[in-house]
N, CA and C of each residue as an Amber inpcrd file, in Angstrom:
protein
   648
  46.0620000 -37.8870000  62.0110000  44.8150000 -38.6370000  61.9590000
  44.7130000 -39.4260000  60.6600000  44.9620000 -38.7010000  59.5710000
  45.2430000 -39.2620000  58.1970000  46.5250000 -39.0220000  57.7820000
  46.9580000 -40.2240000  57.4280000  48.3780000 -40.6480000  56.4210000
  48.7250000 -39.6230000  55.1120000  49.8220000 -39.7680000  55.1850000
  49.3480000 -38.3210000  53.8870000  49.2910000 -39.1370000  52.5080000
  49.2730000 -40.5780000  52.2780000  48.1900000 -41.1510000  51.1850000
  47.1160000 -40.6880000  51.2950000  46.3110000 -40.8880000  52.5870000
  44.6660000 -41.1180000  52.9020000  44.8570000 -39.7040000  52.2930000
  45.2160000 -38.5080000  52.6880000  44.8720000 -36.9560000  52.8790000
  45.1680000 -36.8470000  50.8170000  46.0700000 -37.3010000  50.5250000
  45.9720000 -37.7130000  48.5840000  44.6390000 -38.0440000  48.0260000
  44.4430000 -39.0500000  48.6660000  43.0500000 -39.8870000  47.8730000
  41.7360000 -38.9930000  48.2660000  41.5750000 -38.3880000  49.2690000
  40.2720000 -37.9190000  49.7380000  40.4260000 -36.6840000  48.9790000
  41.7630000 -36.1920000  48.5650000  41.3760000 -35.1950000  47.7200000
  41.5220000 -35.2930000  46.5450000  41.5930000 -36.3710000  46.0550000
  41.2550000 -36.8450000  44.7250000  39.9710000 -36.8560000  44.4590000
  39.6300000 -37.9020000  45.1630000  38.0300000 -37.9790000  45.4430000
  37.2850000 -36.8810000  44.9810000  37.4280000 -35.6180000  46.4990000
  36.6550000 -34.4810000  46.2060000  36.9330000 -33.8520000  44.9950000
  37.7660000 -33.6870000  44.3120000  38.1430000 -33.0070000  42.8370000
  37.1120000 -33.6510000  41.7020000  37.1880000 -35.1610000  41.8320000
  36.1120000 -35.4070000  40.9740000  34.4470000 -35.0740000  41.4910000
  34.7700000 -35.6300000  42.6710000  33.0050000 -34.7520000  42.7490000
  33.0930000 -33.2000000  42.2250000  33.7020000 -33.1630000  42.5300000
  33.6270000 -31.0900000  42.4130000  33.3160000 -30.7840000  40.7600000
  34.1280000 -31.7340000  40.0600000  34.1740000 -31.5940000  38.5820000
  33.0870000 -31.6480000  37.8480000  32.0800000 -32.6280000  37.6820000
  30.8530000 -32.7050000  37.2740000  29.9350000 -31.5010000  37.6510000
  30.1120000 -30.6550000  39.1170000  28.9490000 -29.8310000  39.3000000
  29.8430000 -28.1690000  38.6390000  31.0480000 -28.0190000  38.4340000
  32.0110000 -26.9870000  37.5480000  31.2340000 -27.4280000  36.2870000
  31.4460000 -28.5090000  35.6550000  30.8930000 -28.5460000  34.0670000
  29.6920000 -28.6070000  34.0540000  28.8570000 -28.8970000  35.0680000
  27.5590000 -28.5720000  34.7360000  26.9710000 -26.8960000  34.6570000
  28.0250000 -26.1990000  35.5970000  27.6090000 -24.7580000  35.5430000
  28.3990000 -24.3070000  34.6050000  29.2340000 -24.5090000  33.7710000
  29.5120000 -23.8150000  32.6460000  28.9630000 -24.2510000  31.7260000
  28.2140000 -25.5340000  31.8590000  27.4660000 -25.6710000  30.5400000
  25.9020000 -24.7610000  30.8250000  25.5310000 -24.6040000  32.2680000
  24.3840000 -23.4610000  32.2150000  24.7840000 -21.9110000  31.6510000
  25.8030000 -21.6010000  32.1740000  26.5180000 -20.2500000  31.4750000
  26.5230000 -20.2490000  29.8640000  27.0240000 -21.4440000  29.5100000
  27.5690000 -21.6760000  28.4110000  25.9300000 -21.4950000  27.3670000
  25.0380000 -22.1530000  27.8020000  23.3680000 -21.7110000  27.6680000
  22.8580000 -20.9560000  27.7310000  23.2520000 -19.8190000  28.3400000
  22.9420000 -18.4610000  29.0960000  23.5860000 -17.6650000  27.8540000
  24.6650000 -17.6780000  27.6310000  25.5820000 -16.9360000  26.6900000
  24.4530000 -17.3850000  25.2200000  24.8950000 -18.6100000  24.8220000
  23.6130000 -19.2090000  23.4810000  22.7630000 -18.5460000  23.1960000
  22.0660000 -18.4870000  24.4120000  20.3050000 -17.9520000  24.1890000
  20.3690000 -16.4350000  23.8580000  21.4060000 -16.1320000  24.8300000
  21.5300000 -14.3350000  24.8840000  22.0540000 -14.0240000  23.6240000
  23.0170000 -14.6710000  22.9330000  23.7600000 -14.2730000  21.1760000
  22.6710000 -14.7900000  20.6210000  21.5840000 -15.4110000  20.4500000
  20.7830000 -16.0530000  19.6880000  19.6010000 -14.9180000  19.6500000
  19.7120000 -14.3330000  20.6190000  18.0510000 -13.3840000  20.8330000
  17.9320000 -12.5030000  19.9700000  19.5580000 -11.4760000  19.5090000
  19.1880000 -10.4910000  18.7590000  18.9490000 -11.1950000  17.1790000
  19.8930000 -12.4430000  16.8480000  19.7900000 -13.0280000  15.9060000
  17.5050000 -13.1840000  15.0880000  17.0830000 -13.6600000  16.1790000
  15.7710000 -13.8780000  16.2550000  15.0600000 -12.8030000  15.9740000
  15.7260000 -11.7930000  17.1870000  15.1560000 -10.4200000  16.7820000
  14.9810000  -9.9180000  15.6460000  16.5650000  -9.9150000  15.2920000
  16.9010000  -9.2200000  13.2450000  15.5860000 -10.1100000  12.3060000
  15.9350000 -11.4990000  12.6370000  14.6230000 -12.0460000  11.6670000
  13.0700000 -11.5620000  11.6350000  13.1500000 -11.5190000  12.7320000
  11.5440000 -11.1980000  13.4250000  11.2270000  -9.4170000  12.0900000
  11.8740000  -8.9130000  12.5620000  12.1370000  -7.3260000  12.5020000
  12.2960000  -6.8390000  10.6070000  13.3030000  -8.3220000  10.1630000
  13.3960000  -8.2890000   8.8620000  11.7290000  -8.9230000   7.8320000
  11.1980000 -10.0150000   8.5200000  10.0000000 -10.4340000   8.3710000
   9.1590000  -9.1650000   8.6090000   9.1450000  -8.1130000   9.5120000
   8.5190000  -7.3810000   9.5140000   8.5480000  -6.4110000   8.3550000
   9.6620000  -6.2040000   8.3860000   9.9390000  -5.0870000   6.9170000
   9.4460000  -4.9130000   5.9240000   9.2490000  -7.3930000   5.4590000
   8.9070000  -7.5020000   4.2410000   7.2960000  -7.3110000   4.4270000
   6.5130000  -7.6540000   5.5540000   5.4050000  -7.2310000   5.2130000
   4.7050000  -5.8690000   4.9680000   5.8200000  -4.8770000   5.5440000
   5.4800000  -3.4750000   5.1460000   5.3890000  -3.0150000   3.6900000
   6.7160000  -3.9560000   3.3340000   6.7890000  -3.1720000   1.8400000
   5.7660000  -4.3020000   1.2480000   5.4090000  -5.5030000   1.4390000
   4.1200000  -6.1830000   0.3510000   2.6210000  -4.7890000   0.3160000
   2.7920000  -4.6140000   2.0170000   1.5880000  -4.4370000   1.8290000
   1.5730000  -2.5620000   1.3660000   2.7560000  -2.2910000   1.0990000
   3.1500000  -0.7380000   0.6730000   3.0190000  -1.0690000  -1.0080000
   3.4440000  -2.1950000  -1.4810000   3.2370000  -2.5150000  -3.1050000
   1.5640000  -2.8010000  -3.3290000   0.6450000  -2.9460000  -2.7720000
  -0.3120000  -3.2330000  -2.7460000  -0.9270000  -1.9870000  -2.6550000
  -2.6620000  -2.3330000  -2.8090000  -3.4860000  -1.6580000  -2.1410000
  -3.7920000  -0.6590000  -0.8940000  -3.5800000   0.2920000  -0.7170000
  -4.2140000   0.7500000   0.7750000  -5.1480000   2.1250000   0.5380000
  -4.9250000   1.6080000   1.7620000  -5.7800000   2.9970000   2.9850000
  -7.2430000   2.9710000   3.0530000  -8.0870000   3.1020000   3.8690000
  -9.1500000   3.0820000   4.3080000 -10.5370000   2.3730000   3.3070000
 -10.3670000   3.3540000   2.4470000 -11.7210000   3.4340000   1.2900000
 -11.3460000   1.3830000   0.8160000  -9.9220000   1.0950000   0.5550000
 -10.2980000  -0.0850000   0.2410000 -10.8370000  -1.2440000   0.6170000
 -11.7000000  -0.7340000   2.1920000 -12.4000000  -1.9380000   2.3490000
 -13.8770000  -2.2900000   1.7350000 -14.2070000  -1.0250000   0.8900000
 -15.5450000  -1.2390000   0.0600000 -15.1970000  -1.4970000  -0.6830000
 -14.5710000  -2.2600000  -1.7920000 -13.8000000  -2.4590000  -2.9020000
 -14.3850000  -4.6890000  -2.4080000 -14.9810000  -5.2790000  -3.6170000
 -15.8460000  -6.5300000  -3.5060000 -14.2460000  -7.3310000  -3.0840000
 -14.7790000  -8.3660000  -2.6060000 -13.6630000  -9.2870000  -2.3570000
 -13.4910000 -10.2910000  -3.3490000 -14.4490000 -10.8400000  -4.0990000
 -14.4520000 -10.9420000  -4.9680000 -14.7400000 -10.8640000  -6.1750000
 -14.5420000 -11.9960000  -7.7070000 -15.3550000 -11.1820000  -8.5220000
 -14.4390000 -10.0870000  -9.9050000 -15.1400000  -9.7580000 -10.5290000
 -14.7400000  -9.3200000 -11.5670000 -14.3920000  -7.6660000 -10.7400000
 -15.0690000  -6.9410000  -9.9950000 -14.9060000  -5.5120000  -8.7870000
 -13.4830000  -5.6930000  -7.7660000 -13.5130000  -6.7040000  -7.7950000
 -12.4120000  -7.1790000  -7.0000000 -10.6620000  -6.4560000  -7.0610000
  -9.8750000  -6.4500000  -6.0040000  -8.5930000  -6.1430000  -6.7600000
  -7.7950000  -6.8650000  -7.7670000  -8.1030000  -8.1490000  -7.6460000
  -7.5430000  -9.3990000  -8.6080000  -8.5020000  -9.5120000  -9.8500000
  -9.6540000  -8.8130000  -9.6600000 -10.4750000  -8.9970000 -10.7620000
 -10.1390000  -7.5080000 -11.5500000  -9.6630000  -6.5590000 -11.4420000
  -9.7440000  -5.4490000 -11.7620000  -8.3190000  -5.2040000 -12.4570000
  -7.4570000  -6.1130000 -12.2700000  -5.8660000  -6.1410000 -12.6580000
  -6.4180000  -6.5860000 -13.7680000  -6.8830000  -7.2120000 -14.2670000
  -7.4770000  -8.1430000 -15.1270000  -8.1690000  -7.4680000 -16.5190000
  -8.7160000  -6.3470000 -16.3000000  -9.1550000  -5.4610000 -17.1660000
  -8.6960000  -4.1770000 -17.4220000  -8.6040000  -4.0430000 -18.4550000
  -8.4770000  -1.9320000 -18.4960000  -9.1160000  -1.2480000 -17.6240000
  -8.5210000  -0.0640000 -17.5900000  -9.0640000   0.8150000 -16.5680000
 -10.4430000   1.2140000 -16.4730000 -10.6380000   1.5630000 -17.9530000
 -12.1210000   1.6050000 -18.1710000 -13.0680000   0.5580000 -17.6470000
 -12.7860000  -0.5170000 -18.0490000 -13.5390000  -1.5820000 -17.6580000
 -13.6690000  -1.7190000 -16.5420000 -12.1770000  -1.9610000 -15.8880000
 -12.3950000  -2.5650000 -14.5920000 -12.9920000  -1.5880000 -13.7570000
 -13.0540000  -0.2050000 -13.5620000 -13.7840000   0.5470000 -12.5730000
 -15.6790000   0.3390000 -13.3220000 -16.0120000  -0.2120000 -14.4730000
 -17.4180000  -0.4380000 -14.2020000 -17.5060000  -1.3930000 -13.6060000
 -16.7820000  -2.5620000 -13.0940000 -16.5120000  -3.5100000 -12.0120000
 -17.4850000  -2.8020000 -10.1590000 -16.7140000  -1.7870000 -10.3490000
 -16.4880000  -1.6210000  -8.8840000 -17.6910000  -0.3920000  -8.8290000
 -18.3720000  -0.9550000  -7.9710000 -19.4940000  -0.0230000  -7.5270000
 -19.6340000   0.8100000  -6.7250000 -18.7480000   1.5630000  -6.3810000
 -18.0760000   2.6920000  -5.7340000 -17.8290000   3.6130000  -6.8790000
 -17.3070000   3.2100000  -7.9180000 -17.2720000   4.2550000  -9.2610000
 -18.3130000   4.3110000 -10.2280000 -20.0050000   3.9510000  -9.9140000
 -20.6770000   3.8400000 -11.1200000 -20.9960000   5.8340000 -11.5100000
 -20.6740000   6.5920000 -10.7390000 -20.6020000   7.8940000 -11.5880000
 -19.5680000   8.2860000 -12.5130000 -18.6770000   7.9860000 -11.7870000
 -17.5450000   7.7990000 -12.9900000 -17.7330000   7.3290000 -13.6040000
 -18.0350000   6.2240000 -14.1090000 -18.1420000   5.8660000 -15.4780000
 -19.2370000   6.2050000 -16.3270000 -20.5270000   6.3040000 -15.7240000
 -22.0320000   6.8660000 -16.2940000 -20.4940000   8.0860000 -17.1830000
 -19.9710000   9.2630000 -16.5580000 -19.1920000  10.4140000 -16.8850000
 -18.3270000  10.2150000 -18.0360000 -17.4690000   9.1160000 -18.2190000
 -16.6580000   8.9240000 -18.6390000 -17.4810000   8.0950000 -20.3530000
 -18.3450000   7.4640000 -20.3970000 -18.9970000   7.1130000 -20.7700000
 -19.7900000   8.2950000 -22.0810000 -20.0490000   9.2620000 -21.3970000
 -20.9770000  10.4050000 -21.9180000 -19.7870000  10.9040000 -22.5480000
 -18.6950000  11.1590000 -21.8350000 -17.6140000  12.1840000 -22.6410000
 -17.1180000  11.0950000 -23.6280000 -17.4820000   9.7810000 -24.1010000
 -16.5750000   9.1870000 -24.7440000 -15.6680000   9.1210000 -24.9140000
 -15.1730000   8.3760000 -23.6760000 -13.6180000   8.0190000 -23.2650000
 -13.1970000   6.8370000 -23.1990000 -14.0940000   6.1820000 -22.9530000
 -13.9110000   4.6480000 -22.7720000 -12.9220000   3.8240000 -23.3790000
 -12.9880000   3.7820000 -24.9600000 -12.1030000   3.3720000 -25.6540000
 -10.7750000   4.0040000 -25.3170000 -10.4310000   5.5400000 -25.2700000
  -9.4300000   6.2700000 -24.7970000  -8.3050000   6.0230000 -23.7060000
  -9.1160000   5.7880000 -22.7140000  -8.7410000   5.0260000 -21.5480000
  -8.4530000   3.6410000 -21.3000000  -9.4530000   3.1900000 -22.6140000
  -8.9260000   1.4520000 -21.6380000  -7.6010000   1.1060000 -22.8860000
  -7.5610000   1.6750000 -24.0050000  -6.6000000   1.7120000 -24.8730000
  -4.9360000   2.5060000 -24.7940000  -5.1680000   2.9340000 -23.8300000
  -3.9130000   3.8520000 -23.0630000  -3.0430000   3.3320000 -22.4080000
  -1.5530000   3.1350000 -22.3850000  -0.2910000   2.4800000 -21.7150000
   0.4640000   3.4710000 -20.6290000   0.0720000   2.2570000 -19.8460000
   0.8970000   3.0340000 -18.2210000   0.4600000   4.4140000 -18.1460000
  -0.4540000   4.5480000 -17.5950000  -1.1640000   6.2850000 -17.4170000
  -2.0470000   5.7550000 -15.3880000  -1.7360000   6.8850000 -14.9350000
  -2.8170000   6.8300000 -13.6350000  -3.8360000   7.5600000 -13.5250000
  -4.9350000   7.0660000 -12.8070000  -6.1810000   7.7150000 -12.7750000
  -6.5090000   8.0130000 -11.4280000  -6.9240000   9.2660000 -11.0240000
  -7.2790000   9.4110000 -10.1730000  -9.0190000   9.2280000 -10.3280000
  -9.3990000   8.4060000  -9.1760000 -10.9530000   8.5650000  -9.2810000
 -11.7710000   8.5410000  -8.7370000 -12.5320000   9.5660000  -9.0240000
 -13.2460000   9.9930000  -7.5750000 -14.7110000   9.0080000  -7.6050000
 -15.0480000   8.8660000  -6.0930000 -15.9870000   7.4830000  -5.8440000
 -17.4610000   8.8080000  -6.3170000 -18.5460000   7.8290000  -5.9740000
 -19.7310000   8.4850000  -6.5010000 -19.8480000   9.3380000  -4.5870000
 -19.5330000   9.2870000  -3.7620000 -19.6950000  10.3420000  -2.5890000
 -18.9000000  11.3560000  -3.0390000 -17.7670000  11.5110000  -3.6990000
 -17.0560000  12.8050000  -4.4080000 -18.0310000  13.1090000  -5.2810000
 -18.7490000  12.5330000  -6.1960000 -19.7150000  13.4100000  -7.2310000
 -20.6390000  13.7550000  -6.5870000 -21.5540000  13.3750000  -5.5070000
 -22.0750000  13.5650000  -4.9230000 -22.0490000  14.7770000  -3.9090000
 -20.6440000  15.4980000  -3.7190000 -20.4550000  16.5940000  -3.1820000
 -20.9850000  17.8650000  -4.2280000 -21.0240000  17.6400000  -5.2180000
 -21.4090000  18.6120000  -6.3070000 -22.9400000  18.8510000  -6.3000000
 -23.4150000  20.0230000  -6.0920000 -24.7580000  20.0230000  -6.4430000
 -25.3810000  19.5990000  -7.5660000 -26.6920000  18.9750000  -7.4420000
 -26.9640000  17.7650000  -8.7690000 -27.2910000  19.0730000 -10.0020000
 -27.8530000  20.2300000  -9.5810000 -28.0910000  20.7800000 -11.0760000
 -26.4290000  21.2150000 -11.7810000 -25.9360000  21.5700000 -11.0070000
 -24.1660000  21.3170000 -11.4030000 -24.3940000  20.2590000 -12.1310000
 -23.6280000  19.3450000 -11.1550000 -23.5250000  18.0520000 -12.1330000
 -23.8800000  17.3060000 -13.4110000 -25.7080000  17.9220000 -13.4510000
 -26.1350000  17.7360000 -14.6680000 -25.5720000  18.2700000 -15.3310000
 -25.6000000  19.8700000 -15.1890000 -25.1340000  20.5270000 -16.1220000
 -23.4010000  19.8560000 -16.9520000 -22.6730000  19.7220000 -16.2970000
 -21.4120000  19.1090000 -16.6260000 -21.7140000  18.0730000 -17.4990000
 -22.7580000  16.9260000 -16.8710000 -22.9730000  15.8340000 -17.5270000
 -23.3620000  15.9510000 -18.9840000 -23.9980000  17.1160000 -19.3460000
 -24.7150000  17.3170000 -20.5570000 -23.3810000  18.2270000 -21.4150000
 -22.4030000  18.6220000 -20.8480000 -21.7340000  19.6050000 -21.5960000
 -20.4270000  18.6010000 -21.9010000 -20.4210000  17.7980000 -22.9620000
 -19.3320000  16.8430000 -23.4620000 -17.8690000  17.5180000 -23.1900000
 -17.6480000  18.9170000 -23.5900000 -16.3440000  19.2300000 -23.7630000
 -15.5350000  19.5850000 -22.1660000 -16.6350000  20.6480000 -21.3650000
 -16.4350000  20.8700000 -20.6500000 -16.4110000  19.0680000 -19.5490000
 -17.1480000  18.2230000 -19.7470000 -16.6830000  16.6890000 -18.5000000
 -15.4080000  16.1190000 -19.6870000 -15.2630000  16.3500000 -20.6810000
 -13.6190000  15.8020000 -21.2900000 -12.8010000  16.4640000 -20.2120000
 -13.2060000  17.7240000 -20.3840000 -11.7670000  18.4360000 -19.5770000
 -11.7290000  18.1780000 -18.1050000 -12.6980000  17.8990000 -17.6820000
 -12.4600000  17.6840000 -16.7270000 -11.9590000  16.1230000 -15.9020000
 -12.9150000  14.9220000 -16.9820000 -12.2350000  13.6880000 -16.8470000
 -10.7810000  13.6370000 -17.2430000 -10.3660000  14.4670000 -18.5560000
  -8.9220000  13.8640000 -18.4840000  -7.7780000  14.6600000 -17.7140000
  -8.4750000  15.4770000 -16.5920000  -7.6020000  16.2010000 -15.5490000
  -7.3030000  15.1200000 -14.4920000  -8.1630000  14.4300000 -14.4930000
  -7.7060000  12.9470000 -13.7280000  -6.9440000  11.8920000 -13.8920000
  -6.2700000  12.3990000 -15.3450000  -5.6660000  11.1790000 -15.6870000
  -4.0510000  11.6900000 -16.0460000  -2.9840000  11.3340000 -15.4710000
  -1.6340000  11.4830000 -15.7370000  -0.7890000  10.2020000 -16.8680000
  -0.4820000  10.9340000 -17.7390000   0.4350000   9.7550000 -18.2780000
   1.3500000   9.0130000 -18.1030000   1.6120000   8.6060000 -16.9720000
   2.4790000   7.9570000 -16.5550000   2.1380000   6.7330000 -15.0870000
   2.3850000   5.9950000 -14.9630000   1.9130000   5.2880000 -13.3170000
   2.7820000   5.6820000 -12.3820000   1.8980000   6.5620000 -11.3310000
   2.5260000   6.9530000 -10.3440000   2.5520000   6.0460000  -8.9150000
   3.7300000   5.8090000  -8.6660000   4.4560000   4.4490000  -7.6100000
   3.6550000   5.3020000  -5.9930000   3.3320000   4.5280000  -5.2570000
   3.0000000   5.2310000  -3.9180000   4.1490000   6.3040000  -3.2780000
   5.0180000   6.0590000  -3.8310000   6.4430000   7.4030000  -3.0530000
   6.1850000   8.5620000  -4.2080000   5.8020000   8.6130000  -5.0800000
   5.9560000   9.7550000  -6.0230000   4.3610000   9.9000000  -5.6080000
   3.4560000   9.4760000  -4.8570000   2.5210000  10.7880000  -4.1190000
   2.8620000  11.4210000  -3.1390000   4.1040000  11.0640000  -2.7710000
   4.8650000  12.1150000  -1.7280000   5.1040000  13.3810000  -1.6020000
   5.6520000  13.9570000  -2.8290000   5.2890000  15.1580000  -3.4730000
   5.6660000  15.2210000  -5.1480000   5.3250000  16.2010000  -5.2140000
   5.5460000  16.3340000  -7.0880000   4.3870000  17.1360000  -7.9480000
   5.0430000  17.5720000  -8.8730000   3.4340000  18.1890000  -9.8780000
   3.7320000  17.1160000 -10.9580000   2.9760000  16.7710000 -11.2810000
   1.9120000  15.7920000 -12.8470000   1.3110000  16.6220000 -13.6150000
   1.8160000  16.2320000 -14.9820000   1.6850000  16.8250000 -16.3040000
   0.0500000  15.6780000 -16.4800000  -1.5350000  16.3030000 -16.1910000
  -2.1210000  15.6130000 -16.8190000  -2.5690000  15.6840000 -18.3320000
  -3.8440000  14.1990000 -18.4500000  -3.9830000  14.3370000 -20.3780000
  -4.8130000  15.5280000 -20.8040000  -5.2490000  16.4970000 -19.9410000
  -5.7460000  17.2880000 -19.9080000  -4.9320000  18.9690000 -20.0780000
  -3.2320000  18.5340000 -19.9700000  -2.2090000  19.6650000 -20.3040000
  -2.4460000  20.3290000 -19.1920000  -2.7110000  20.3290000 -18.1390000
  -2.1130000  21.5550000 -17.0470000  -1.6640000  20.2010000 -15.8470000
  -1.7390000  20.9300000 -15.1840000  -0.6690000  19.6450000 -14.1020000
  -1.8320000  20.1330000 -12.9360000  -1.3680000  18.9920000 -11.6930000
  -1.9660000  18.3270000 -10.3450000  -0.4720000  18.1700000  -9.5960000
  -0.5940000  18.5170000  -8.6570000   0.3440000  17.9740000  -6.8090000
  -0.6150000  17.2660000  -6.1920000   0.8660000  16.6400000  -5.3570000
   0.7290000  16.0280000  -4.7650000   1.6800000  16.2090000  -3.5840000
   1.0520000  15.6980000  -2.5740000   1.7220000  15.7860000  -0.8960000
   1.5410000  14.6530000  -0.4060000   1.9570000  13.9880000   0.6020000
   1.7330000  13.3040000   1.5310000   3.0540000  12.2330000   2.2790000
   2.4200000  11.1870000   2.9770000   3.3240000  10.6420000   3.5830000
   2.7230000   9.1920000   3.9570000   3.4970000   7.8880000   4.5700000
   2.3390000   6.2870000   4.9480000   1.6360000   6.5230000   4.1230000
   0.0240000   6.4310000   4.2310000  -0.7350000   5.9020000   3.9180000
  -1.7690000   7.3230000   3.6550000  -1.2470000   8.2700000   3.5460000
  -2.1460000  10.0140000   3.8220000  -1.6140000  10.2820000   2.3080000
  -2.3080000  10.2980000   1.7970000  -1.8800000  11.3200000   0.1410000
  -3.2660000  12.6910000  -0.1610000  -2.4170000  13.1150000  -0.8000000
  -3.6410000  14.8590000  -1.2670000  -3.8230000  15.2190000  -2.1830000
  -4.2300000  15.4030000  -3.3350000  -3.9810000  16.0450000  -4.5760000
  -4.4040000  17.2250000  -4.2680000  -3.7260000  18.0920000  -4.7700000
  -4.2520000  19.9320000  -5.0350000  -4.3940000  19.9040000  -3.8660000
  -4.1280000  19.5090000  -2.7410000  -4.1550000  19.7030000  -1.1170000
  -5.7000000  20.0110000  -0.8640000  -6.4170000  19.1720000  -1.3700000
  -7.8440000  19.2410000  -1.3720000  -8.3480000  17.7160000  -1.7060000
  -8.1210000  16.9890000  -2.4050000  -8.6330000  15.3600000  -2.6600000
  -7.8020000  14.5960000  -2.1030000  -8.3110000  13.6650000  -0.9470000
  -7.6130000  12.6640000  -0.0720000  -7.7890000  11.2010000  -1.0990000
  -6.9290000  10.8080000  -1.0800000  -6.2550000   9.0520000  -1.6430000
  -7.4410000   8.4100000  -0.5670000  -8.1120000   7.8300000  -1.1490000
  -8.8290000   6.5500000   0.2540000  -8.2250000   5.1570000  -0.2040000
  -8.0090000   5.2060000  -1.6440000  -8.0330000   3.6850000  -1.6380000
  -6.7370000   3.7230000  -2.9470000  -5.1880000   3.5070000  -2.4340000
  -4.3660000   3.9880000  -3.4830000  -3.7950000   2.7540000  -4.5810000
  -3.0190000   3.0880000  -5.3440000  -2.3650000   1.9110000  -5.6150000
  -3.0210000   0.4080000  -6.1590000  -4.4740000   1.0170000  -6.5690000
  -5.0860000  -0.1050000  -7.0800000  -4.5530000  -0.5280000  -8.6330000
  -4.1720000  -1.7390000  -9.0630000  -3.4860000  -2.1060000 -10.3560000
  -5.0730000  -2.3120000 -11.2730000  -4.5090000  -1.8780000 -12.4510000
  -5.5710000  -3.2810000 -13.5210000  -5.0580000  -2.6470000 -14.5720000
  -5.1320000  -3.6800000 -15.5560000  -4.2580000  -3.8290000 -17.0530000
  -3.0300000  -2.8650000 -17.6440000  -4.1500000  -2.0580000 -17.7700000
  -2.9860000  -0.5080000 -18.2220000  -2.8900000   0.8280000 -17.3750000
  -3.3230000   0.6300000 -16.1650000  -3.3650000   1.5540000 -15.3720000
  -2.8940000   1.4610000 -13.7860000  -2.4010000   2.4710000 -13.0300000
  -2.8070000   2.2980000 -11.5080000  -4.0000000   3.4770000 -11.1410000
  -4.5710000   2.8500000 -10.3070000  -5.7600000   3.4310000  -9.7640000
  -5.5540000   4.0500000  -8.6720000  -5.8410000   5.6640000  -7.8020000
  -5.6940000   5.7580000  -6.7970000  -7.0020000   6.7730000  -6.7790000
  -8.1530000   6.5470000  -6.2030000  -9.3490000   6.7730000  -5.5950000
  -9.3490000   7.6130000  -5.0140000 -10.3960000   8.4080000  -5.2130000
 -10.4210000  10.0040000  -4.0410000 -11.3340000  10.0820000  -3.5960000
 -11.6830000  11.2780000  -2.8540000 -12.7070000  11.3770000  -2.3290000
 -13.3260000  12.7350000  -2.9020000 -12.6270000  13.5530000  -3.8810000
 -13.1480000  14.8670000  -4.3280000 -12.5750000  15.0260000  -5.7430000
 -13.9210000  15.2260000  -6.7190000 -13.5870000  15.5350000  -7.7090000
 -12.2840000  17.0140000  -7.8640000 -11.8140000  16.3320000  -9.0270000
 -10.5240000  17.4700000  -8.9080000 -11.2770000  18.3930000 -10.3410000
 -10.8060000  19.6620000 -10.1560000 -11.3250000  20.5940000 -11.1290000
 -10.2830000  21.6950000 -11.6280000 -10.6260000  21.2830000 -12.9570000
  -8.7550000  22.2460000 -13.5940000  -9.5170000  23.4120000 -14.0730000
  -8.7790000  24.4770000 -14.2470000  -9.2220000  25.7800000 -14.6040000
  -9.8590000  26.0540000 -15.7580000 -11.0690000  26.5140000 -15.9370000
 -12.1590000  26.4310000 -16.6440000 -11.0900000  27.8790000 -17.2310000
């Protein structure tokens, strides 16, 4: 019926048709493969971007209590880096018992004059757990609120992983533990961290919720 030229050329023919719809499906494969080696690539970034925001926001501020802490302002966290320790917690109005305390025991100078030391400090709902004729009483007895303010204070700045565990030599000469894990810290397995890792001048700040009390 066909010459075996004709039966040559018609299958020439079909070879080139055939060819364009072969390279078009290996260039879909070839796309398929791309996207699929490209995904974990995206992934790793995605995952590595994630990391870094863990550890910013692990170098920073946390846990709960710091959302009463002013946003801005001299109370502020950027305003509070800014001053000594002393100072900057009369900033923040979450600590005005603490300092009324700290104040009476004449510490002020002590504290805001002090290099790389941490404070633990308890908000005025921790003083507030104390019955007020207590409290007075403390308030009026200078030696006995020394000893007890500078049980709050360690000489050294403690990094959020070293509240993981450990005992602290405070300025007060007997020591404090610590436990925890994320964003959960304890001192004396009795005062919870609400608001850790707060910076200002010569200090880090990590906020409690219960006055700590060293052995009378």
């Amino acid at each position: 019926m066909f010459s075996t030229r004709s039966r040559r050329t018609f299958a020439v023919v079909l070879a080139a048709a055939a060819l364009p719809v072969a390279l078009t499906a290996c260039g879909m494969d070839g796309g398929s493969d791309s996207d699929k080696g490209s995904s974990p690539s995206a992934a790793k970034e995605s995952a590595a971007q994630g990391d870094a925001g863990k550890d910013a926001q692990a170098s920073g501020p946390f846990g709960p209590g710091c959302a009463s802490v002013p946003k801005e302002g001299a109370g502020s966290f950027d305003g509070m880096a800014q001053d000594p320790v002393a100072t900057a917690a009369s900033n923040n109005p979450a600590l005005s018992t603490l300092v009324t305390a700290v104040k009476k025991a004449g510490l002020v100078d002590t504290l805001n004059n002090a290099e790389n030391i941490t404070v633990f400090a308890p908000t005025n709902d921790a003083f507030a757990k104390i019955p007020k004729a207590d409290l007075d009483k403390v308030l009026a007895d200078k030696a006995t609120l020394t000893k007890i303010l500078t049980y709050h204070v360690v000489g050294e700045k403690l990094a959020p992983e070293q509240l993981e565990s450990g005992t602290y030599q405070t300025l007060e000469k007997s020591t404090l533990t610590m436990a925890g894990s994320g964003e959960s810290y304890k001192v004396n397995d009795s005062a919870a961290v609400v608001c850790g890792n707060v910076p200002t001048a010569n200090a880090t700040v990590h906020i409690v919720d219960t006055v700590l009390m060293p052995k009378m």
